[in-house]
N, C-alpha and C positions, 0 to 999 in steps of 0.2 A: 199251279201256274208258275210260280219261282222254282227254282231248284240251286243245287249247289254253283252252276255257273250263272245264274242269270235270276239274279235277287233283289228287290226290289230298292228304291236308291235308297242312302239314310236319309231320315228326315231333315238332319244336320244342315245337308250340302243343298238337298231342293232349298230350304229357308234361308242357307245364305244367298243363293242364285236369286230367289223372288225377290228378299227384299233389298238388295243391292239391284231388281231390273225395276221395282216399283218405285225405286228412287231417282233412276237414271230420265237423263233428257234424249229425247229422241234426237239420233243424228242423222237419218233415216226419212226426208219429209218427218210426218204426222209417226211414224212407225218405230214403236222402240225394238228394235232389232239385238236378240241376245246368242252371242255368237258361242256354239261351246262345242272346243275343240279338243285333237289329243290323239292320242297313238291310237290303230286300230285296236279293238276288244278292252280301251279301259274303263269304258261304261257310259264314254255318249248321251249314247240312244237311250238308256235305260235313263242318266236325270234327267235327261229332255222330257221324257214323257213325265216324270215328278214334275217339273218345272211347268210345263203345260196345263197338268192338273191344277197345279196349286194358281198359277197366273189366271186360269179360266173365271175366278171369282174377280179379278180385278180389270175385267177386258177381255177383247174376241182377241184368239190367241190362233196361230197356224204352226205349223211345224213344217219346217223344208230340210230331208234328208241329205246329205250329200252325195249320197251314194246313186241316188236319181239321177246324178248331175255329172259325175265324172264319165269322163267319155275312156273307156276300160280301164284296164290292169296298168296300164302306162298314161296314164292322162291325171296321175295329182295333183302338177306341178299346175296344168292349164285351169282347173276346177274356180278357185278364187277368183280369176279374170269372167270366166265365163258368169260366175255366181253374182259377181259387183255387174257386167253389160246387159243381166238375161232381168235381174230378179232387182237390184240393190237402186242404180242409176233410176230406173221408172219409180220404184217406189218414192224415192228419194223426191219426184218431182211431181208425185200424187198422182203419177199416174197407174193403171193396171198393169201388173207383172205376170213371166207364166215364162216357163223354162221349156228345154230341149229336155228328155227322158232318155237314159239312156237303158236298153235291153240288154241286161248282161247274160242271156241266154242265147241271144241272134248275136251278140258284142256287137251292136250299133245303134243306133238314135232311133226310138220307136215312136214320135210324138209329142205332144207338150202338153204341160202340165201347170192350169194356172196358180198364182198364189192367190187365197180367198182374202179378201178386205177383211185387216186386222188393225189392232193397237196393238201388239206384240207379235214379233217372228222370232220364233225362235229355230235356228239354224245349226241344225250339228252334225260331225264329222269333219274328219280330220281337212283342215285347209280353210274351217269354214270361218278361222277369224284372221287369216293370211292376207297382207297386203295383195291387192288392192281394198278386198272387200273389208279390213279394219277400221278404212276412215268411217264407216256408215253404222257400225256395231257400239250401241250404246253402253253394253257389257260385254268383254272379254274372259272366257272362262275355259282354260284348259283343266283336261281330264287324264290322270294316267296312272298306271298301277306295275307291278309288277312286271318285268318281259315274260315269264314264264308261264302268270297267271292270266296275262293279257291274250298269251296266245290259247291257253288252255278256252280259255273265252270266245274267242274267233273260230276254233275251228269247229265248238260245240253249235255255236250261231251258225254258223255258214256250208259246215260240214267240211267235208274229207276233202271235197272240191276247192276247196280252200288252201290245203296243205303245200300244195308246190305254189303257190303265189303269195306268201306270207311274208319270203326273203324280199321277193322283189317290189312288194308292198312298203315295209319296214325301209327298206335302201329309198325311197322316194321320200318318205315320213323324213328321215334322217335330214337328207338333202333340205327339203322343201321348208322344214323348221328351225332347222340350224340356220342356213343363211336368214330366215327370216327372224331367226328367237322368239318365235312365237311363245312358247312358257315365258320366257324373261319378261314380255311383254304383256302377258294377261293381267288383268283386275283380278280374276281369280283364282289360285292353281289350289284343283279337288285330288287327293290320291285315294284312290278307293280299292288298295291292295286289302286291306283288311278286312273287308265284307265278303 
């Protein structure tokens, strides 16, 4: 199942994430919302699902990708707004949430996709603790690694379709965190070059 790009998170980093979200106060209505962000390929998606796992004993837990959510190759910067009006704002006021999908095979909006009633979301992908949707995220946790290894990572996930959109992925990343400082402003920064 793992292999040399895509191995399983350390224990380490899921244990600081749970129990830094088992402690946290929901900002979120009733929903502690654990936001974990960071350059494309530095591992996400893989503590997200540690995180997932491990939080499942403490509460119903959902997972919302972001990558569902951006609306294509050039839609980083809008993702946050979209993610705090579609998913964050309803929760926030108990009521049910459920997002637009996006098709990156048609590149357009295929559907929506609800969120299921939880006491934890956890939300990852790059943008996913970016103002707006910050004030609502009861843990902030950037992820990042390596640029060499992060890319080696993306293109093994994504494949070769991946390779000419990588720059103009990264130049958005750049943009979209720098003005925001989103590492500067995490509760948590994970680097997981060495795994």
């Amino acid at each position: 199942m793992w292999d040399d790009v895509t191995r399983p998170p350390r224990q380490a980093d899921v244990d600081a994430v749970v129990v830094r979200a088992l402690a946290a106060q929901p900002r979120c209505g009733e929903v502690v919302v654990v936001a974990i962000d960071g350059r494309s390929g530095a591992g996400k998606t893989t503590l997200a699902g540690g995180v997932e796992l491990a939080l499942g004993a403490a509460g119903t837990v959902a997972v919302l990708h972001m990558d569902q959510l951006y609306p294509g190759w050039d839609g980083l910067a809008e993702s946050p707004a979209l993610l705090t009006r579609q998913v964050l704002e309803p929760l926030s006021r108990g009521e049910p949430a459920a997002y637009r999908e996006w098709s990156w095979a048609r590149e357009q909006w295929a559907g929506t996709r609800e969120v299921p009633p939880c006491r934890y979301l956890v939300v990852e992908g790059c943008g996913a603790s970016v103002d707006p949707a910050r004030a609502y995220a009861a843990l902030t946790v950037f992820v990042d690694a390596d640029l060499l290894l992060r890319q080696r990572r993306g293109i093994a996930r994504d494949g070769e379709t991946y390779r000419p959109h990588w720059q103009r992925w990264a130049d958005q990343e750049d943009a979209l965190f720098d003005a925001d400082r989103t590492r500067r402003r995490a509760d948590l920064v994970i680097d997981t070059s060495s795994l």
